[in-house]
PDB file of N, CA, C and O in Angstrom:
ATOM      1  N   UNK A   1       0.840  -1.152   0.000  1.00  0.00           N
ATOM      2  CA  UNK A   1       0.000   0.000   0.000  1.00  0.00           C
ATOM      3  C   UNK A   1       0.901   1.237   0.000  1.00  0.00           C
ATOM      4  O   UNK A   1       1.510   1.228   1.070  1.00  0.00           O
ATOM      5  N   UNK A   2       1.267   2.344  -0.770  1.00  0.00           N
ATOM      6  CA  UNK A   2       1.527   3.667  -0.986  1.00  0.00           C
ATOM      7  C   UNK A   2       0.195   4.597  -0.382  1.00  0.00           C
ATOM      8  O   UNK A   2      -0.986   4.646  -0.727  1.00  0.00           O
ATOM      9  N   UNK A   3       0.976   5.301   0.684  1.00  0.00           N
ATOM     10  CA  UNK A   3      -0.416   6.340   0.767  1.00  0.00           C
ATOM     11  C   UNK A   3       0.727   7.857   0.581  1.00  0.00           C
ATOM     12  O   UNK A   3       1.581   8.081   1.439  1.00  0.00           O
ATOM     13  N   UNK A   4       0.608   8.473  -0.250  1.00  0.00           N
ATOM     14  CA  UNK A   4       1.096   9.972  -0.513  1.00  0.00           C
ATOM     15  C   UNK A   4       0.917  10.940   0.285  1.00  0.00           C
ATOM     16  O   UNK A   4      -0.264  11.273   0.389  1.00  0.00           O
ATOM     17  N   UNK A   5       1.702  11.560   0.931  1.00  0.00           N
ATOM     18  CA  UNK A   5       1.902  12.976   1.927  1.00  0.00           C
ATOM     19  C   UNK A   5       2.145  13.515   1.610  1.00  0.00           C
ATOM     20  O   UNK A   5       3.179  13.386   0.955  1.00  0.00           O
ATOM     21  N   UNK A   6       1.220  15.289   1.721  1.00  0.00           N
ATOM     22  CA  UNK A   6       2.180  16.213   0.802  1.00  0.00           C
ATOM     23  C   UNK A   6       1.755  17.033   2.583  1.00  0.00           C
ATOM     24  O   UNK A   6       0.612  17.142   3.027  1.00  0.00           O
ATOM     25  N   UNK A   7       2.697  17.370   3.104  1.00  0.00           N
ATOM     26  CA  UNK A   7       2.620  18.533   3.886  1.00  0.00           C
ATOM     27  C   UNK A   7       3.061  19.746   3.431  1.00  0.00           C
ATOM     28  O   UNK A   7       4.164  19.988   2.941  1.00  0.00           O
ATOM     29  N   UNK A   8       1.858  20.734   3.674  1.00  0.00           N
ATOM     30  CA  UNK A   8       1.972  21.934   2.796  1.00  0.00           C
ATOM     31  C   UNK A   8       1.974  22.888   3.855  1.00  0.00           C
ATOM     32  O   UNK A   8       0.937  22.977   4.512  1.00  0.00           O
ATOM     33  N   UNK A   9       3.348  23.927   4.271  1.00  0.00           N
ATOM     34  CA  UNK A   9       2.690  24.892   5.097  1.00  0.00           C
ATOM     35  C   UNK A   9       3.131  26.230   4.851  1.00  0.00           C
ATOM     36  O   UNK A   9       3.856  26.810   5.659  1.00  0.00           O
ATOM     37  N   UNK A  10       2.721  26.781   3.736  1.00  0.00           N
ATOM     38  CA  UNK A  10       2.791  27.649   3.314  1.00  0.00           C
ATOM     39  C   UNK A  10       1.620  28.383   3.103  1.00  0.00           C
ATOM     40  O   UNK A  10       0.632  27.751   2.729  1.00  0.00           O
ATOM     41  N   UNK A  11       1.502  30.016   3.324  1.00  0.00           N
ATOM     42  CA  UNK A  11       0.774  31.161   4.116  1.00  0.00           C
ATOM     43  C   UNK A  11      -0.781  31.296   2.807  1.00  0.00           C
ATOM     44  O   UNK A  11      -1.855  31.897   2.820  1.00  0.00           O
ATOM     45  N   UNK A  12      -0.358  30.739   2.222  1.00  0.00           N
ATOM     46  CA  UNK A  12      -1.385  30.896   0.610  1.00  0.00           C
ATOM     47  C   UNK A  12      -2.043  29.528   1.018  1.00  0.00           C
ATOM     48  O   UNK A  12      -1.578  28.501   1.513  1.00  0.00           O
ATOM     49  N   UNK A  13      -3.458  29.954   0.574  1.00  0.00           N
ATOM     50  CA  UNK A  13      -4.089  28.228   0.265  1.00  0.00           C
ATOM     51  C   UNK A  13      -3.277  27.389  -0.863  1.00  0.00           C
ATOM     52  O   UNK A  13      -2.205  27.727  -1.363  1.00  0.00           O
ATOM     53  N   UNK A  14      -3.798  26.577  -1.063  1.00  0.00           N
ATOM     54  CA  UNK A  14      -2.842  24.885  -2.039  1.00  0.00           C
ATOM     55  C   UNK A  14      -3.717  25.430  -2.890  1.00  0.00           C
ATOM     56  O   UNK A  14      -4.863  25.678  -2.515  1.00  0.00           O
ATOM     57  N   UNK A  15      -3.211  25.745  -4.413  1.00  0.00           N
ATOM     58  CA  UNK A  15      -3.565  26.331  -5.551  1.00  0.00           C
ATOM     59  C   UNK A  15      -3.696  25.371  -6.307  1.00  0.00           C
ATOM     60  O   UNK A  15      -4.716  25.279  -6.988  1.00  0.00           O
ATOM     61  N   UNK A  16      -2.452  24.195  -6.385  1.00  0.00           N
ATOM     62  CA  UNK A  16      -2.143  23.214  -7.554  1.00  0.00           C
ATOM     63  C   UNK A  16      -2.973  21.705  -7.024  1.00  0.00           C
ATOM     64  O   UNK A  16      -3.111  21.030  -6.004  1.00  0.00           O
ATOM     65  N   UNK A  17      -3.324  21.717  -8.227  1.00  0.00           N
ATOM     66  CA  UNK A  17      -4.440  20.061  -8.514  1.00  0.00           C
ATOM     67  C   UNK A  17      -4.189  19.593  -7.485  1.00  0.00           C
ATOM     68  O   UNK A  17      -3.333  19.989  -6.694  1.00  0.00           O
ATOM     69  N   UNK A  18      -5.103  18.448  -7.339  1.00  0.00           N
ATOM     70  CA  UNK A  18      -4.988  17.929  -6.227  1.00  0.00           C
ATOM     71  C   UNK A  18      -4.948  16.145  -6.862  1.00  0.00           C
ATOM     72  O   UNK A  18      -5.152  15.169  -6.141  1.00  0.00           O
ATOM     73  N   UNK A  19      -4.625  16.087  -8.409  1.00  0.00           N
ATOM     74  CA  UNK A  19      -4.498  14.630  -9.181  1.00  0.00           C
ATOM     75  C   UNK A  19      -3.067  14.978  -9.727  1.00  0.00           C
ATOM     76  O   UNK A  19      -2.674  16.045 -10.197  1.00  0.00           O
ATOM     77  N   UNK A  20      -2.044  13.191  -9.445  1.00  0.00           N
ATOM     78  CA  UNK A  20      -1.395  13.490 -10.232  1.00  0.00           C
ATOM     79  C   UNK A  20      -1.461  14.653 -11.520  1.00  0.00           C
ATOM     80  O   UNK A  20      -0.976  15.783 -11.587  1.00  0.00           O
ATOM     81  N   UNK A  21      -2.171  13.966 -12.370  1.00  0.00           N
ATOM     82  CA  UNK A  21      -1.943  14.574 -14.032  1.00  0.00           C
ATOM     83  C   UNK A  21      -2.794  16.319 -13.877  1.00  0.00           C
ATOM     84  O   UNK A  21      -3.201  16.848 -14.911  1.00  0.00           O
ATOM     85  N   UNK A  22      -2.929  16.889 -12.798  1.00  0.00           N
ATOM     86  CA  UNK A  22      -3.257  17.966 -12.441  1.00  0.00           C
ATOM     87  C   UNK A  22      -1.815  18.790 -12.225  1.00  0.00           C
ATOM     88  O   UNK A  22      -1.348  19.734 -12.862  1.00  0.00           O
ATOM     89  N   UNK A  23      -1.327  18.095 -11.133  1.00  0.00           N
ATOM     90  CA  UNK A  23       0.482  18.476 -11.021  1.00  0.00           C
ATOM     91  C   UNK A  23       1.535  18.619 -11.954  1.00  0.00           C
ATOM     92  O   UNK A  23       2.613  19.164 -11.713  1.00  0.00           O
ATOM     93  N   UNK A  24       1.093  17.971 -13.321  1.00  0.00           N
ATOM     94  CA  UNK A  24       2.036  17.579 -14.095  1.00  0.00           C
ATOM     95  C   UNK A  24       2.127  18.565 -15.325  1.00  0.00           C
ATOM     96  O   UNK A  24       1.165  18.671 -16.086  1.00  0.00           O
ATOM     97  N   UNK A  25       3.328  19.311 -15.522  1.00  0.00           N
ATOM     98  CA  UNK A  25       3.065  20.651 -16.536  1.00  0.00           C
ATOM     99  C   UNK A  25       2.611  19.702 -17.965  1.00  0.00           C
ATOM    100  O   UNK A  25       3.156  18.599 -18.023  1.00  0.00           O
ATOM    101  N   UNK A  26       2.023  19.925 -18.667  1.00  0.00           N
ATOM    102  CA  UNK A  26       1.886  19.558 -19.976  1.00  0.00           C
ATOM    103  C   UNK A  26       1.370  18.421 -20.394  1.00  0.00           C
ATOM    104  O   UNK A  26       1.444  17.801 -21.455  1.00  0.00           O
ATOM    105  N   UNK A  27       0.611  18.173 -18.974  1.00  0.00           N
ATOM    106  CA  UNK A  27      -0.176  16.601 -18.950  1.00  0.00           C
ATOM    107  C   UNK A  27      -1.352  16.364 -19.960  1.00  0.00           C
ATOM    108  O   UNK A  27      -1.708  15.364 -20.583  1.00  0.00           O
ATOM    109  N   UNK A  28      -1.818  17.626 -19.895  1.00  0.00           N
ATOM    110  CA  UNK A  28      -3.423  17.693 -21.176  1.00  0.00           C
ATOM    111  C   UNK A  28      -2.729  16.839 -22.311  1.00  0.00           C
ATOM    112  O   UNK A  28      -3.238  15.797 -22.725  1.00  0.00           O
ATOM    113  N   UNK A  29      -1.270  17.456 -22.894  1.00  0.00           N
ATOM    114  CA  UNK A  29      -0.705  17.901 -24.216  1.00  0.00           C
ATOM    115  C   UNK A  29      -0.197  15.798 -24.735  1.00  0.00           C
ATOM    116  O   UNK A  29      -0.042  15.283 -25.842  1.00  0.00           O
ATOM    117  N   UNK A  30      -0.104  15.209 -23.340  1.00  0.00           N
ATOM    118  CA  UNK A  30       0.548  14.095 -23.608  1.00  0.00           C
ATOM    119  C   UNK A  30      -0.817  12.827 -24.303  1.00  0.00           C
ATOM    120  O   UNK A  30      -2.004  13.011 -24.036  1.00  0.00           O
ATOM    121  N   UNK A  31      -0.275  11.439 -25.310  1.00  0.00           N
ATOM    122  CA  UNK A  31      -1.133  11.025 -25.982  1.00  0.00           C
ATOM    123  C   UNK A  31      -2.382  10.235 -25.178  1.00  0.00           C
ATOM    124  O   UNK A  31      -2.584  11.082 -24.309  1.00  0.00           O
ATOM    125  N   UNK A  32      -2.902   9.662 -25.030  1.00  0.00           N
ATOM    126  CA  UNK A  32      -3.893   9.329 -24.769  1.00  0.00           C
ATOM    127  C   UNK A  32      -3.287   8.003 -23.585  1.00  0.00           C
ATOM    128  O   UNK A  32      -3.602   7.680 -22.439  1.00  0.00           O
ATOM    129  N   UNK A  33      -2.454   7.596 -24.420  1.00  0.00           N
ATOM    130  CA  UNK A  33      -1.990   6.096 -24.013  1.00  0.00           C
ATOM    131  C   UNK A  33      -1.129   6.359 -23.187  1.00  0.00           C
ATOM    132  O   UNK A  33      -0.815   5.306 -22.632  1.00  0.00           O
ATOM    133  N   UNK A  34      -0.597   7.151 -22.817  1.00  0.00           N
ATOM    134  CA  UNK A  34       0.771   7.989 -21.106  1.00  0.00           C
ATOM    135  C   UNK A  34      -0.149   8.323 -20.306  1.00  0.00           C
ATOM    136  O   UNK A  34      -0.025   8.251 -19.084  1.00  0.00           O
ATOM    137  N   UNK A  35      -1.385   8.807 -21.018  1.00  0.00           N
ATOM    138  CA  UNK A  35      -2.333  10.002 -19.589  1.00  0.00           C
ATOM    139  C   UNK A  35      -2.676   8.449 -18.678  1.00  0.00           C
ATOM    140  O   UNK A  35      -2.600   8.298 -17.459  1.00  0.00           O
ATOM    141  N   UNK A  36      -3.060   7.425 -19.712  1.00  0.00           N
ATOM    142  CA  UNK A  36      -3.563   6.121 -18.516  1.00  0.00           C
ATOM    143  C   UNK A  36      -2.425   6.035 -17.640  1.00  0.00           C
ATOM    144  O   UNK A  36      -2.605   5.903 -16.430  1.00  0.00           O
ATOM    145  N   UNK A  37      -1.228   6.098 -18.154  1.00  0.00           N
ATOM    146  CA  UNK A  37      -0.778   5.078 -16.862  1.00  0.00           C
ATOM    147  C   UNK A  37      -0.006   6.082 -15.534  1.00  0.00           C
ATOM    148  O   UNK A  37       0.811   5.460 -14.854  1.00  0.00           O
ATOM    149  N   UNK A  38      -0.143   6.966 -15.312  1.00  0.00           N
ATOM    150  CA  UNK A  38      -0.045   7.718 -13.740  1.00  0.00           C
ATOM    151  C   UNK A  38      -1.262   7.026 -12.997  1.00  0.00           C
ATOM    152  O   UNK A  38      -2.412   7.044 -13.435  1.00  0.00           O
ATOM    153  N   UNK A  39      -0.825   6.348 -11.695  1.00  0.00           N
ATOM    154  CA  UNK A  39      -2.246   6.383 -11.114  1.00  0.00           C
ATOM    155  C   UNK A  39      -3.189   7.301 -10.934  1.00  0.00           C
ATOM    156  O   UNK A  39      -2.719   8.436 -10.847  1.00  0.00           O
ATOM    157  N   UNK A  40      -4.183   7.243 -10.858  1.00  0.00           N
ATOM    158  CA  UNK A  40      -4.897   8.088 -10.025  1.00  0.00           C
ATOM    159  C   UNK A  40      -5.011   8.234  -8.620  1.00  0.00           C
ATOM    160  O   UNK A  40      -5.270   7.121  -8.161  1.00  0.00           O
ATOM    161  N   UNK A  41      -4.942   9.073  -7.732  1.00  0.00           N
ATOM    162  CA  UNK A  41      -5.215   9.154  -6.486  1.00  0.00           C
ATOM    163  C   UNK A  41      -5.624  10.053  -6.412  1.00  0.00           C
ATOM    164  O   UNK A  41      -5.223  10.950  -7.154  1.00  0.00           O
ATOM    165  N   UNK A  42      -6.903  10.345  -5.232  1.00  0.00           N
ATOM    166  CA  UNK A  42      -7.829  10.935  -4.713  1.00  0.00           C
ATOM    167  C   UNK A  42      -6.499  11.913  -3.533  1.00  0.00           C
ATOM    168  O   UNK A  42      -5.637  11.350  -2.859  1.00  0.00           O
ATOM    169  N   UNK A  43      -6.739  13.465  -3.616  1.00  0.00           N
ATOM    170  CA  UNK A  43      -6.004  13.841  -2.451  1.00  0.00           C
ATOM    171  C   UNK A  43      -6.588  14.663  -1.238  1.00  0.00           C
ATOM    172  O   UNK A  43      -7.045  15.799  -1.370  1.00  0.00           O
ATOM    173  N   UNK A  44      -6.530  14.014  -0.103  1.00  0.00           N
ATOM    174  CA  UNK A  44      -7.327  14.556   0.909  1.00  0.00           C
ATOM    175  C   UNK A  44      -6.657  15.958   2.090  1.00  0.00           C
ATOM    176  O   UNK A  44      -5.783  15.641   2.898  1.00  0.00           O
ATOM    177  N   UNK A  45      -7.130  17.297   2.050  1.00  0.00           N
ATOM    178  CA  UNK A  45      -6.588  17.654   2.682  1.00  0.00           C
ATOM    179  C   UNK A  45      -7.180  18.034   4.136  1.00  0.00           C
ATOM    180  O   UNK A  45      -8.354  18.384   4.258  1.00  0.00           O
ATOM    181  N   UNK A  46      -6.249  17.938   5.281  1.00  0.00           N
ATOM    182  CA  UNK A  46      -6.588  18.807   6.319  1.00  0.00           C
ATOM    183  C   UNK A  46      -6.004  19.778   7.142  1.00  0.00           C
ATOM    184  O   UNK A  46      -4.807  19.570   6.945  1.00  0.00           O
ATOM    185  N   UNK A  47      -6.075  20.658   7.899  1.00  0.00           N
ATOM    186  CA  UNK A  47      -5.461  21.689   8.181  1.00  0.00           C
ATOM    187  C   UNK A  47      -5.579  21.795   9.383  1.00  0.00           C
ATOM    188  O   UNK A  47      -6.500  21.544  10.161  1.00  0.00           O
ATOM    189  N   UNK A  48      -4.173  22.346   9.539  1.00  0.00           N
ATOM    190  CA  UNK A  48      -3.720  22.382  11.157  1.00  0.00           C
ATOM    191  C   UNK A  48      -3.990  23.850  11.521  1.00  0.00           C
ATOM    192  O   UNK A  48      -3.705  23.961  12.713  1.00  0.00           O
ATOM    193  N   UNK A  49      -4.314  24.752  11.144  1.00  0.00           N
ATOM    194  CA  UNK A  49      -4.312  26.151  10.905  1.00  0.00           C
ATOM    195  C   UNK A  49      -4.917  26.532  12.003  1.00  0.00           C
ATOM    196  O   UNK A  49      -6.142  26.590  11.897  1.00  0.00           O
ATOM    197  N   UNK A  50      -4.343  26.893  13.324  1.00  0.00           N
ATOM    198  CA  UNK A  50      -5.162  27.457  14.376  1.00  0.00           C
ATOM    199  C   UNK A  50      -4.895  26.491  15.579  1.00  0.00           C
ATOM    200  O   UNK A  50      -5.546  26.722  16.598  1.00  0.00           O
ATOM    201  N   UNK A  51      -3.985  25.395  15.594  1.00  0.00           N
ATOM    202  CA  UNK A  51      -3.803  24.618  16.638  1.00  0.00           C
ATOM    203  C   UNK A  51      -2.567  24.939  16.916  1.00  0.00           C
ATOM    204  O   UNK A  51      -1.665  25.251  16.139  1.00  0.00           O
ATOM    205  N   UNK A  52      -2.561  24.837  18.213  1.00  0.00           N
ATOM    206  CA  UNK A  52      -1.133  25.318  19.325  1.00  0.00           C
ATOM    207  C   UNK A  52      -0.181  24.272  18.858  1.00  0.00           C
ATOM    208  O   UNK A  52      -0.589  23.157  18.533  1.00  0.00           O
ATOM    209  N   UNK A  53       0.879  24.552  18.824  1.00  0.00           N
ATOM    210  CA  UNK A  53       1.503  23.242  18.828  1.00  0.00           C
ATOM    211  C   UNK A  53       2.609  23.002  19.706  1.00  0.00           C
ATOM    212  O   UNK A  53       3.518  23.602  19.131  1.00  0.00           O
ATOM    213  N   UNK A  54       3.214  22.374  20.995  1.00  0.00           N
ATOM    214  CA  UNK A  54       3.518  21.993  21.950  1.00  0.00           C
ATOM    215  C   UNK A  54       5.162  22.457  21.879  1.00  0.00           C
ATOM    216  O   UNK A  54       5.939  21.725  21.265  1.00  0.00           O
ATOM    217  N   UNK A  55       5.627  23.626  22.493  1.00  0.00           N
ATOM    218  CA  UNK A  55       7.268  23.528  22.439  1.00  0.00           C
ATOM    219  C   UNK A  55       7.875  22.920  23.476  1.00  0.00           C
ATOM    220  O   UNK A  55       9.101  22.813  23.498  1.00  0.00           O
TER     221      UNK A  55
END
């Protein structure tokens, strides 16, 4: 099982896709038969934004 982490903590909301071939510059442009094979994964986010965090 692969499960993907992207920890993001930077002051801007997450702008970029949230699918591989969303991330990928020039993904539209590629043939039909490359776009299949990136998996797909679903990306879930949640946010820590406002919780103390323990020094």
């Amino acid at each position: 099982m692969i499960i993907p982490l992207v920890v993001y903590h930077g002051k801007d909301r997450w702008k970029i896709g949230t699918t591989l071939g969303e991330m990928i510059t020039g993904y539209e442009d590629l043939p039909e038969a490359i776009k299949n094979l990136p998996p797909t994964m679903n990306t879930y986010f949640m946010t820590f934004r406002g919780i103390q965090m323990m020094r």
